[in-house]
Every structure is written in structure tokens, then in C-alpha cells.
C-alpha positions as CSV (number, residue, x, y, z in Angstrom):
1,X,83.1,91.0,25.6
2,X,83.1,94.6,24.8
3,X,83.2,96.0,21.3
4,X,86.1,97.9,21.2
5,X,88.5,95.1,22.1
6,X,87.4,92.9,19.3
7,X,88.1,95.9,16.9
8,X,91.1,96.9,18.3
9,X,91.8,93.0,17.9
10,X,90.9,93.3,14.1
11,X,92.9,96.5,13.7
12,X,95.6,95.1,15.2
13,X,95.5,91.9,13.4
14,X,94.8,93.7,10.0
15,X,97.7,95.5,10.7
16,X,100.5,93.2,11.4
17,X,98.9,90.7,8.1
18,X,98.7,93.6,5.6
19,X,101.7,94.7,6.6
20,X,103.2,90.9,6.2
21,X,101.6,91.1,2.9
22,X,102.7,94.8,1.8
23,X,106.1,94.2,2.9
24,X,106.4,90.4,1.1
25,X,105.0,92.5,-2.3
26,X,107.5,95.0,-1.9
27,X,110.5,92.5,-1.0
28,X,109.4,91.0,-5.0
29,X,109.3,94.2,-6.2
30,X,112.4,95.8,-5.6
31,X,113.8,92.2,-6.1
32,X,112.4,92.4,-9.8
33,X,113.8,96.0,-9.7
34,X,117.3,94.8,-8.7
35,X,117.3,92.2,-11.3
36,X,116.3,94.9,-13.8
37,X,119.3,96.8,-12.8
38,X,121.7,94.3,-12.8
39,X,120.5,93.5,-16.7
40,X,120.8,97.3,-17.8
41,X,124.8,96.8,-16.4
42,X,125.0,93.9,-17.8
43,X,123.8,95.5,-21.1
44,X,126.2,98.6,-20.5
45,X,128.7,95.7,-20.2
46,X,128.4,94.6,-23.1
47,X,127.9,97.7,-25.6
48,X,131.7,98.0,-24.4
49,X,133.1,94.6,-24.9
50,X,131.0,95.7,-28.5
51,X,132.8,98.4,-29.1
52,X,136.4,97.0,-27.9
53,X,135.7,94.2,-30.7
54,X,135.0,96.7,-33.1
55,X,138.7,98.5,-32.2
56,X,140.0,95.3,-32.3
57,X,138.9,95.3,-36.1
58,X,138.7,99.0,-37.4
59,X,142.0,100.3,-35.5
60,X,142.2,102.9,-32.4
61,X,142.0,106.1,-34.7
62,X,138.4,106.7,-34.8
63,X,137.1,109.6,-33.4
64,X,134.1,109.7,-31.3
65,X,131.4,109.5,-33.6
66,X,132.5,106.5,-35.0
67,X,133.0,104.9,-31.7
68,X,129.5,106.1,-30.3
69,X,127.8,104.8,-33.6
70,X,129.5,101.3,-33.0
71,X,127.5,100.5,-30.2
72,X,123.8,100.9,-32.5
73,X,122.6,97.5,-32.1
74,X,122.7,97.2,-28.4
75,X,119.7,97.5,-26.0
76,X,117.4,100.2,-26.1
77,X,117.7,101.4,-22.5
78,X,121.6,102.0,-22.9
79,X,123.1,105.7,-23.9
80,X,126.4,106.0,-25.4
81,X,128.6,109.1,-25.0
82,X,131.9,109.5,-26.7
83,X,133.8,112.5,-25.8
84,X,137.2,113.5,-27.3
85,X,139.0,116.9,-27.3
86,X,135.9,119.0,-28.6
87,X,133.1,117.2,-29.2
88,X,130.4,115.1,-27.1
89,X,128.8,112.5,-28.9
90,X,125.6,110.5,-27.2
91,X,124.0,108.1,-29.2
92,X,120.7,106.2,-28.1
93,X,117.9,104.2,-29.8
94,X,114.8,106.5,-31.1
95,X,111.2,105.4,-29.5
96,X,109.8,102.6,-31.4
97,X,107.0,103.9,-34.5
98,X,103.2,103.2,-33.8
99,X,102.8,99.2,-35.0
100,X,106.7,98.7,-34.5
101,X,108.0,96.5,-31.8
102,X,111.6,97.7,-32.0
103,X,113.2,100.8,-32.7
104,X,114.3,101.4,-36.7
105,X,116.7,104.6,-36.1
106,X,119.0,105.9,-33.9
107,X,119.7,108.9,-32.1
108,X,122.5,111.2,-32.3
109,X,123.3,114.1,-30.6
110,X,126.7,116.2,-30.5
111,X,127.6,119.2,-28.8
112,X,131.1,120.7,-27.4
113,X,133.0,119.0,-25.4
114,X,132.4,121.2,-22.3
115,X,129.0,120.8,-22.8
116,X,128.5,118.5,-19.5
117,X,124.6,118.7,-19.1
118,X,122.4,115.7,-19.1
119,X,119.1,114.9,-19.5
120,X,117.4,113.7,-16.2
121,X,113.8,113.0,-15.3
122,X,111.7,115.3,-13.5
123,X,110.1,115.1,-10.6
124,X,109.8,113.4,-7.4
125,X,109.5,109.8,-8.6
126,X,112.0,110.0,-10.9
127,X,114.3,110.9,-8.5
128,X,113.4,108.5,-6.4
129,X,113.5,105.6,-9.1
130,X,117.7,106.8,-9.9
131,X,118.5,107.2,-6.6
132,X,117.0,103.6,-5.9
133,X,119.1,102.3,-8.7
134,X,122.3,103.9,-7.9
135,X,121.6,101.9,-4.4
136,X,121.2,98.8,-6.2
137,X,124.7,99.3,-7.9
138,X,123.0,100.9,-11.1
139,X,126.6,102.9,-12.3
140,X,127.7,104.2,-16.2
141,X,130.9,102.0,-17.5
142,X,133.5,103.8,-18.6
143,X,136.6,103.2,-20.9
144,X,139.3,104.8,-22.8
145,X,140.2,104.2,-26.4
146,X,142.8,106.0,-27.6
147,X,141.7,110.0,-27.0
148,X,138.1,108.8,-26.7
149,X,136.5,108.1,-23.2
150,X,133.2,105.9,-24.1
151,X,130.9,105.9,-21.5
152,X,127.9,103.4,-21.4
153,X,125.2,104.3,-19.0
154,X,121.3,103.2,-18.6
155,X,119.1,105.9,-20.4
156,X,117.3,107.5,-17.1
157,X,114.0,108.5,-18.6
158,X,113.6,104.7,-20.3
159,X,114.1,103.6,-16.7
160,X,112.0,105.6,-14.7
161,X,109.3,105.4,-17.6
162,X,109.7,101.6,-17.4
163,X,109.6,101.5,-13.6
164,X,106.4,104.0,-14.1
165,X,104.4,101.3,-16.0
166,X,104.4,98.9,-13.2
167,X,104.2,101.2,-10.3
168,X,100.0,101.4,-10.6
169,X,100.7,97.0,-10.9
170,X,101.9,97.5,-7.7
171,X,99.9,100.1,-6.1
172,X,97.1,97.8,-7.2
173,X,99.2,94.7,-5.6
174,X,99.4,96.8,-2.3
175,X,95.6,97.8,-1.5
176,X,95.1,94.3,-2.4
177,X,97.1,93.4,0.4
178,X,95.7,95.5,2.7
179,X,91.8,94.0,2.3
180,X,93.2,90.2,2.0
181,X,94.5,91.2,4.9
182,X,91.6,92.6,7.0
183,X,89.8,89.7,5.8
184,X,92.1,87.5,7.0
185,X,92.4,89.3,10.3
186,X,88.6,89.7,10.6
187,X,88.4,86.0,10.0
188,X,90.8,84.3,12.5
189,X,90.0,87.1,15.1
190,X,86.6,85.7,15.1
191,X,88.1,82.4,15.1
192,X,90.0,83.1,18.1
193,X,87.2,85.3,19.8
194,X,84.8,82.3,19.3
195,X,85.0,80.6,22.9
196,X,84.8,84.2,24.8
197,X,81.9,85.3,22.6
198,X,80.1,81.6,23.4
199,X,81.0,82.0,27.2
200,X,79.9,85.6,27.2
201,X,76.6,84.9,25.6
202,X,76.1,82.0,27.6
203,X,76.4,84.2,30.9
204,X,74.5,87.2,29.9
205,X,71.6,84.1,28.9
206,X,72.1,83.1,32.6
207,X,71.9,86.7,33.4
208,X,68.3,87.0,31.6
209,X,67.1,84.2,34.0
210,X,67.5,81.5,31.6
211,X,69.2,78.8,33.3
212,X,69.3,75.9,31.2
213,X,72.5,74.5,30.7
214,X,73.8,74.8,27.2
215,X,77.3,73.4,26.7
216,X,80.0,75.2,24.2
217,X,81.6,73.6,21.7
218,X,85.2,73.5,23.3
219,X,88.6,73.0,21.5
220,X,91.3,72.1,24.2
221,X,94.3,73.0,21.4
222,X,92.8,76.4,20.8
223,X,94.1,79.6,23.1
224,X,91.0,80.0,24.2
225,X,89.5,76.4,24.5
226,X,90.3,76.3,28.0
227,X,87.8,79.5,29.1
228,X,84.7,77.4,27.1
229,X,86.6,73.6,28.9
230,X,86.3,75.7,32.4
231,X,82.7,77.1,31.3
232,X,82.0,73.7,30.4
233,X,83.3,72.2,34.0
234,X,81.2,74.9,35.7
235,X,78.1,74.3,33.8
236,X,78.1,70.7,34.9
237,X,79.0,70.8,38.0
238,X,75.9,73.6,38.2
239,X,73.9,70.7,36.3
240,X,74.8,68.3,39.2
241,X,73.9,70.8,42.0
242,X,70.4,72.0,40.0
243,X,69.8,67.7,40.2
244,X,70.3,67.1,43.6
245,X,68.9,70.1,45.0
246,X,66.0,68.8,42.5
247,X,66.3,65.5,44.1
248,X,66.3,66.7,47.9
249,X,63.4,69.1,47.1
250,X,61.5,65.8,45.6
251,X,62.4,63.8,48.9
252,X,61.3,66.6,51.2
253,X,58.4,67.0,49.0
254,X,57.7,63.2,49.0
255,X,58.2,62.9,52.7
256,X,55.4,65.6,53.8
257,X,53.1,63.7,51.1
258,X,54.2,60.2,52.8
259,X,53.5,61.7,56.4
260,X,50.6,63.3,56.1
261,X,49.2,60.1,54.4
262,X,49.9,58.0,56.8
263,X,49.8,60.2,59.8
264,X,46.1,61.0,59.0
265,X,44.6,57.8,59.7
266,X,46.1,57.7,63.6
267,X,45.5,60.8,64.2
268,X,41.7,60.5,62.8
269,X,41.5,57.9,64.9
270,X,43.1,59.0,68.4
271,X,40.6,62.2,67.5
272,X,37.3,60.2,67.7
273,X,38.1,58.5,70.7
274,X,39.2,62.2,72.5
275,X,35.7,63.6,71.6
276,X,33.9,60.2,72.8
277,X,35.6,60.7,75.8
278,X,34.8,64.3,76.3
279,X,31.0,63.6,75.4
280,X,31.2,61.2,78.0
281,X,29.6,58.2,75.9
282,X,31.5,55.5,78.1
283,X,29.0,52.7,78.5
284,X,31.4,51.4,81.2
285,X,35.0,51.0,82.4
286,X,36.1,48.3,79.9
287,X,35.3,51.2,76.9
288,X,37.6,53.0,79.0
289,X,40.4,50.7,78.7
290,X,39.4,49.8,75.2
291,X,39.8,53.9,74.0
292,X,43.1,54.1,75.8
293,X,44.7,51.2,74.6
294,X,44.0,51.8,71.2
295,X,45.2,55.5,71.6
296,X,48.1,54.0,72.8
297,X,48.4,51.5,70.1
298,X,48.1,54.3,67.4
299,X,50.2,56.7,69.2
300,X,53.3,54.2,69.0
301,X,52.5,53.3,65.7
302,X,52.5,57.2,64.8
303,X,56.0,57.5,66.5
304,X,57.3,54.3,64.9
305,X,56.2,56.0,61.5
306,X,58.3,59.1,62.3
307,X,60.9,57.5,63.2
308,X,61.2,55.0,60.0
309,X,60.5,58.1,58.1
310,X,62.9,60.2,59.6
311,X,65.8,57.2,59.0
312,X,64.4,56.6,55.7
313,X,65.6,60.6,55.6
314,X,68.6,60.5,56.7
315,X,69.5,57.6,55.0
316,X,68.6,59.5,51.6
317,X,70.5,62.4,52.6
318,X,73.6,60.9,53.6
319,X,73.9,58.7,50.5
320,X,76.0,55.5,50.3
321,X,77.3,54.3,53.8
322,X,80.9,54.6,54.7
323,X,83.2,51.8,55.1
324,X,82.7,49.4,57.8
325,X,84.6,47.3,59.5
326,X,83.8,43.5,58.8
327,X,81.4,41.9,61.4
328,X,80.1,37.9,62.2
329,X,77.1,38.5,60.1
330,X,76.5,35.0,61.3
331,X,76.5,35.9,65.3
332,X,74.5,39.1,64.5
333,X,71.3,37.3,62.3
334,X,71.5,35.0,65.3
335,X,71.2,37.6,68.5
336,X,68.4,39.4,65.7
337,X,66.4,36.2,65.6
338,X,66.8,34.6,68.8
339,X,64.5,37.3,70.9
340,X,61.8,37.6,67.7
341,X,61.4,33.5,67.9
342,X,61.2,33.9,72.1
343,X,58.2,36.3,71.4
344,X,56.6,34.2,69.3
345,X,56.8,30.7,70.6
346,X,53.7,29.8,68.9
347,X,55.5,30.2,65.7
348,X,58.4,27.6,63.8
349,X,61.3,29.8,63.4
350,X,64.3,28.1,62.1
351,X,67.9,28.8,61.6
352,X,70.6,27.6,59.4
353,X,73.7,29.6,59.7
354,X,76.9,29.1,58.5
355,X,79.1,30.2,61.1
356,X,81.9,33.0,60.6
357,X,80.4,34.5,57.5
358,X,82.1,38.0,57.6
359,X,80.8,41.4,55.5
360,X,81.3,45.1,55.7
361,X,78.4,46.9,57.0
362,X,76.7,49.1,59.6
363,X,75.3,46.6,62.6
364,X,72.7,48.5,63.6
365,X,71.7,49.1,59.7
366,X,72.0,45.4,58.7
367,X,69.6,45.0,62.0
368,X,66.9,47.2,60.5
369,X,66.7,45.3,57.7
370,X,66.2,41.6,59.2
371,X,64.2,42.8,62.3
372,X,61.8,44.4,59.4
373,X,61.8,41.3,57.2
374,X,61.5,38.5,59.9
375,X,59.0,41.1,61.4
376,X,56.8,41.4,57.8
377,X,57.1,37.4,57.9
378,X,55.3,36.8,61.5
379,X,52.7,39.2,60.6
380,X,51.7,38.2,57.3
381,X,52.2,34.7,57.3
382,X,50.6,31.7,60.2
383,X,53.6,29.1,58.5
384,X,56.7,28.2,59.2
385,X,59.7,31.1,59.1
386,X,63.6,29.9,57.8
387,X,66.4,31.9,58.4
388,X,69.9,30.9,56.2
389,X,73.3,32.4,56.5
390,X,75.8,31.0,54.2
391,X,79.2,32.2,52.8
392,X,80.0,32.1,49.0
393,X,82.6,33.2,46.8
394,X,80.7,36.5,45.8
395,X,79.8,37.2,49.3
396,X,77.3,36.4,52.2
397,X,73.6,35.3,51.3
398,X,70.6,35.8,54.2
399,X,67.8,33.8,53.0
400,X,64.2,34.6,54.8
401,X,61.7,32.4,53.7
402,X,58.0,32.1,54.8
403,X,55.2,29.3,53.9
404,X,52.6,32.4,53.5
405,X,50.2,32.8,51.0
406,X,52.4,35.0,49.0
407,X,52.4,37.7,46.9
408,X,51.1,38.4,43.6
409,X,53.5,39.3,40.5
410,X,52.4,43.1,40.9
411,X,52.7,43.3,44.4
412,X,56.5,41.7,44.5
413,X,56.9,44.7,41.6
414,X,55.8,46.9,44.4
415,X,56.8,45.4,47.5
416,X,60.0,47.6,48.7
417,X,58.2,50.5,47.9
418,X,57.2,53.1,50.3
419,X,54.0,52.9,52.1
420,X,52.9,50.2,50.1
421,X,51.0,47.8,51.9
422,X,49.4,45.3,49.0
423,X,46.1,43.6,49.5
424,X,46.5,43.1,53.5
425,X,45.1,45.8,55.3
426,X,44.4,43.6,58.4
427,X,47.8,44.2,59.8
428,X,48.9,46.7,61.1
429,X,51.6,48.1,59.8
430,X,53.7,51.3,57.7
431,X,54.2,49.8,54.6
432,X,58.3,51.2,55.4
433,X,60.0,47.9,56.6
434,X,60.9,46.2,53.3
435,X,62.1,50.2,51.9
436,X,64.5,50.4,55.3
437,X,65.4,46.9,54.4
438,X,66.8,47.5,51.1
439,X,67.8,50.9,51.7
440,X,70.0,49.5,54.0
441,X,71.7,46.4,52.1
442,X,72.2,49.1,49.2
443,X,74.2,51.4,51.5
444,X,76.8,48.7,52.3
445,X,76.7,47.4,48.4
446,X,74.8,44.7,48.7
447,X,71.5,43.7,47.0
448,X,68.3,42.2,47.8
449,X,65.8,40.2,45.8
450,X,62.0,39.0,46.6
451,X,60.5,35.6,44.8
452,X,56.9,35.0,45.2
453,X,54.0,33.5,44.3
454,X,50.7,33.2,45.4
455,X,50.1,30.2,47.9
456,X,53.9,29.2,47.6
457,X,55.4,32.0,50.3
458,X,58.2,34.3,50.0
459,X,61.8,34.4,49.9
460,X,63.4,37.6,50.6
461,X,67.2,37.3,49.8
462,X,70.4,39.6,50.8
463,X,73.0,39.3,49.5
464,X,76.2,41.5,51.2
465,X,79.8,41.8,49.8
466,X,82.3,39.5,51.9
467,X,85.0,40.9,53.4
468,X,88.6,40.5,52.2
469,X,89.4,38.4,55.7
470,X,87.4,35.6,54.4
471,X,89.0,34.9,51.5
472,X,92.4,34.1,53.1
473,X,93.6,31.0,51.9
474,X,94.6,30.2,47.7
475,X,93.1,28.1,46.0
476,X,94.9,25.7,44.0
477,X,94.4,27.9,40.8
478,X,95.4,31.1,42.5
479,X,91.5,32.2,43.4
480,X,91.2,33.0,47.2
481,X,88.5,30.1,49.0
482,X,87.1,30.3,52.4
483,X,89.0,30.3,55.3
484,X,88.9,27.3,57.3
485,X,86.6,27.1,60.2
């Protein structure tokens, strides 16, 4: 935010306040100044009703002086002129003594009757100060007694020396104004200017290089609450992106650490048979056959590797799994099982499968995940291998369970990690089944849990959310059961 607009927004604020202000201190004024008038013709007013009582009393034969001097005790800022066929009589209250509070004498003045002049204040101001009254309905009253015209009027230079007293009082009352009033200007346009000063700070900070996020203070009610609410939105959504591009840089990073770790030992290996070979230390054709099948073994188990890393990948990248359509998770454990038990017929590999339990999820993904546990099961274990599948009210449970020697406490902590392998190093083997496993049952919403203990086996359980079309029939208490096989 430049400069100049907040001080033009001060000036113009200071403006339209003080002027508020100076024109509500002038609307009192001139209302004081009004009332003021109306009591000097209200006091003009009455000097005549005064001198019609003292008619009343004396008879309508007095000649001007006595007339003007009837009107003595009335208020000081009141002249009295009398004028009959010669003379001009004015009458008005002296100034008030040093120590006195009222006047003690009178004034009279007399001159001929064509004598018209009056005294008037002098300059500007007091020009001003009549002419303000006349507009205000400041007049003289005027009546006939006899052949005497009294005239009752306010005596000018008491006036414009009264308004004169309060004129610095309001001068005063006026700059006043004006500084309340830039304060109060300076005040709410810093109010107001708050949010675009934040925002602006905030963006020249980003502007340094310093790219923390650093939320305003936001006031949706206020004008400008909505620029710091938008600033706001922007920051965290730029939060979110820094995160996961933080996140994806950590995967990619983990997943060159991951394959170079366990590419190196396949690749060290498939390296010292290729320089046996080339030194031509072959004691005979079965080392021959030995080297290759082992480079063979190692070579698939490299491209296995890469390609459960490069799922593991995708998987990551792509996030949760879209919605499926509901499959026989039933039929599929079966048709997963049925070749791994054919392989190994030296092995007891039971089933137990509830038929027609239905869930939502990828076939193919679901298939990763029991080909990888079954798998983990015959390789680490000489026992017996079960396979459940049964339908409950919360969804479908797989149950793989194994009568191997188990796992230790911190290994189960460990186990779906990846690359981790525990204590058995006499398999061959990734360590990435168990993390497809559970990557995959977390992409369709499901969990999976692992109980273990040493010498007792392993049971690895799935559990996957069942699909609406299982839950077909009410109950008896309005909850959805099972639907009939």
C-alpha cells in the first residue's frame, strides 16, 4: 500500500469528521445566538408593556422624557428612544462600576428631533454580528403614545460586545474540532487500513524469500476482512501444496534410498558371478548351471522389487482408491488360494469361507494383498495355513492364520513396514508384501491388524467395508441383517 493513499485517506477522513464536528459547534452556537436574540425581543417586549402600564397610571400627557425614563429598570442591553415634535430622547443603562455587578445610573441623551443618527459598531464583525441578528428576527418595537413614538431596540454595541466575549470560546471550540477530528480519522483509518497493511506486509515478506506462512488476524464483518479471509484461503491452500510437494519429495527421496538398498545386494551378487565367469574359474558344467540360475534367481527378484516399488509408488501418488463396484470377496480369496495350495501340496492349506460376502474394492488390489500374505505365510512358516472369509455387520473379515514360530512384539510393531524383513534372513524375500498388503486394504477403507507371538503363529486380519447389497433385508428393529443365502 502506497503512502499517499493512506494520507489522502486521513485527509479525507479528517476532513469530512472535523467538519461534522465544526458544523455540529456552530449549529449550538448560533442556536445559543438565536435564543439570545429572541430574549433581547422578548426584553424589548416588555420595556413596552412597562411603559403602557405606566400610561395606564400617569395619563397620555407626558412628553418624551418622561416616557423614555419609564422604562429605567428594564434590561441592560435594551435602548429606549422617545421622539416627539422636537426632541429625541434615548435612554440606556450606564456600564456597570469596577466591583458592581449591575449598573447604578442611567443614561440620557437628547438631541432634536431630526437628529436621526445612531450609534453602530464598527467594523467587520460587528456588522456581521447585526446583520446575523436581523436574520434571526432581531427587530426594534415600536409604539405610539399620544405624540410620542417609543421605540425599544437591543443596544448594538452590548450585543456585538457580548457576542465578542464568546467568539475566542468558540474559535477555541473550533480548532478543537479540527484535531479530535484528525485523531479520530487517523485512528479508524488505521482501523480500516489494518487488513491491507497485514496482507501487504505479509506479501512483500514473501517477496524477501521468507515463505513461512503467517496467518492475519481476519474480521469477516470489517470492509476489509474479506482481502485478509482471501489472504488467509490462499496462505493455506499454499500450506497444503508446500506439504504435499514436501511429502512427494520425501517419497521420491525415500524410494531412491529403498532401491538402492535393496537393489545393491542382487546386483553385487549377479556382479561376482559375471567376473567368475569372465576369469573363467568354472570347475565344471554344474558351476555353470549353478551361476546362471542364481543370476536368474536374483534377476527376477530385482524385477519383482521394481515392480512392488513402482506400485507401492503409484499407489502413494494416487491416494485413496476410487469407488468400486462390490465384488464376491468370497469367490475371489478362493481362485487366490486355490493355485497357491496346488503349488504347495506339501503344505495344509485350509479354507473357511462364508460364501457371498460382498465389499467394494479394486480385484486386482485386494489380490495383492492375499497373494503377499498367504505368500509371507508358506515362506516363513512349515505349519498349517487357514484362510476365513466371513460376513458381519461392520463388514467382511479375511482371517490368515499360520502355526509359525511367530513374531516378537517389536517385530509385529514393524512388520508392514517397508523393507523390513525381521530376524529371518533365510528367505528370500523384499520385505514389501505386508506394505502392498495394507496399502491396499487402506485404499478401499478397510483396515488390517497382525497378532503374534512367539511360538504361537500369526494372524493377519482384513477387515473391508461391506457393500450396501448385503445388507438388504430389516431387521426386526429397523437395522439392515444379511441377506439370505
Amino acid at each position: 500500500m502506497s503512502r499517499s493513499f493512506g494520507q489522502r485517506l486521513v485527509f479525507l477522513a479528517t476532513f469530512a469528521i472535523s467538519g461534522a464536528l465544526a458544523s455540529l459547534i456552530a449549529v449550538v452556537a448560533l442556536f445559543v445566538f438565536a435564543s439570545y436574540v429572541g430574549t433581547l425581543n422578548a426584553a424589548a417586549a416588555g420595556t413596552l408593556d412597562e411603559i403602557r402600564t405606566w400610561v395606564a397610571a400617569h395619563g397620555e400627557t407626558a412628553d418624551a422624557r418622561q416616557l423614555a425614563l419609564a422604562s429605567r429598570f428594564f434590561s441592560p442591553g435594551i435602548v429606549v428612544i422617545a421622539l416627539d415634535a422636537t426632541r429625541h430622547v434615548e435612554v440606556r443603562e450606564a456600564p456597570a462600576l469596577p466591583g458592581q455587578r449591575r449598573p447604578s445610573n442611567i443614561e440620557i441623551e437628547v438631541r432634536p428631533r431630526n437628529d436621526v443618527s445612531l450609534e453602530t459598531p464598527r467594523g467587520i464583525f460587528g456588522r456581521l454580528t447585526l446583520a446575523l441578528g436581523t436574520f434571526f428576527g432581531l427587530a426594534p418595537q415600536r409604539e405610539q403614545f399620544g405624540p410620542v413614538v417609543v421605540i425599544a431596540r437591543s443596544n448594538d454595541t452590548r450585543l456585538v460586545a457580548t457576542v465578542g466575549r464568546f467568539l475566542p470560546a468558540f474559535v477555541l471550540a473550533e480548532v478543537l474540532a479540527l484535531l479530535l477530528g484528525f485523531l479520530i480519522a487517523r485512528l479508524l483509518a488505521r482501523k480500516a487500513l489494518e487488513p491491507l497493511v497485514d496482507v501487504t506486509r505479509a506479501l512483500e515478506r514473501f517477496a524477501a524469500g521468507d515463505l513461512t506462512p503467517a496467518p492475519i488476524a481476519a474480521d469477516s464483518k470489517h470492509q476489509l476482512g474479506t482481502l485478509a479471509l482471501a489472504y488467509n484461503g490462499a496462505i493455506e491452500q499454499m500450506s497444503l501444496a508446500f506439504a504435499e510437494r514436501e511429502r512427494a519429495q520425501a517419497r521420491m527421496r525415500q524410494f531412491i534410498t529403498d532401491a538402492a538398498h535393496q537393489l545393491r545386494t542382487p546386483l553385487t551378487v549377479i556382479r561376482g558371478f559375471i567376473a567368475i565367469l569372465r576369469k573363467g574359474e568354472l570347475r565344471g558344467p554344474e558351476d555353470r548351471e549353478r551361476i546362471l540360475a542364481t543370476m536368474n534367481r536374483q534377476s527376477l527378484l530385482m524385477a519383482s522389487l521394481v515392480d512392488k516399488l513402482l506400485l507401492l509408488e503409484r499407489w502413494d501418488r494416487a491416494g485413496d482408491a476410487q469407488a468400486h463396484e462390490p465384488i464376491d470377496v468370497s469367490q475371489l480369496v478362493e481362485d487366490v488360494v486355490a493355485p497357491l495350495a496346488e503349488a504347495h501340496r506339501e503344505r495344509e492349506l485350509r479354507l473357511e469361507i462364508e460364501p457371498n460376502a460382498s465389499a467394494a474394492i479394486d480385484p486386482i488390489e485386494l489380490t495383492h494383498a492375499l497373494t503377499n500374505i498367504v505368500d509371507n505365510a508358506l515362506a516363513y512358516t512349515s505349519g498349517a495355513v487357514a484362510v476365513r472369509v466371513a460376513l458381519e455387520r461392520r463388514g467382511v473379515r479375511i482371517e490368515i492364520e499360520d502355526e509359525g514360530p511367530g513374531m516378537s512384539a517389536d517385530e509385529a510393531a514393524h512388520a508392514f513396514d517397508r523393507f523390513y524383513r525381521g530376524n529371518r534372513r533365510d528367505v528370500d524375500g523384499s520385505g514389501l508384501g505386508l506394505a502392498i498388503a495394507r496399502r491396499a486394504v487402506e485404499r478401499a477403507g478397510g483396515s488390517i491388524a497382525l497378532q503374534s507371538s512367539p511360538e504361537a503363529g500369526s494372524r493377519f486380519t482384513i477387515v473391508l467395508p461391506a457393500s450396501a447389497a448385503v445388507y438388504s433385508t430389516p431387521g426386526a428393529d429397523g437395522a439392515r441383517v444379511p441377506a439370505a443365502r
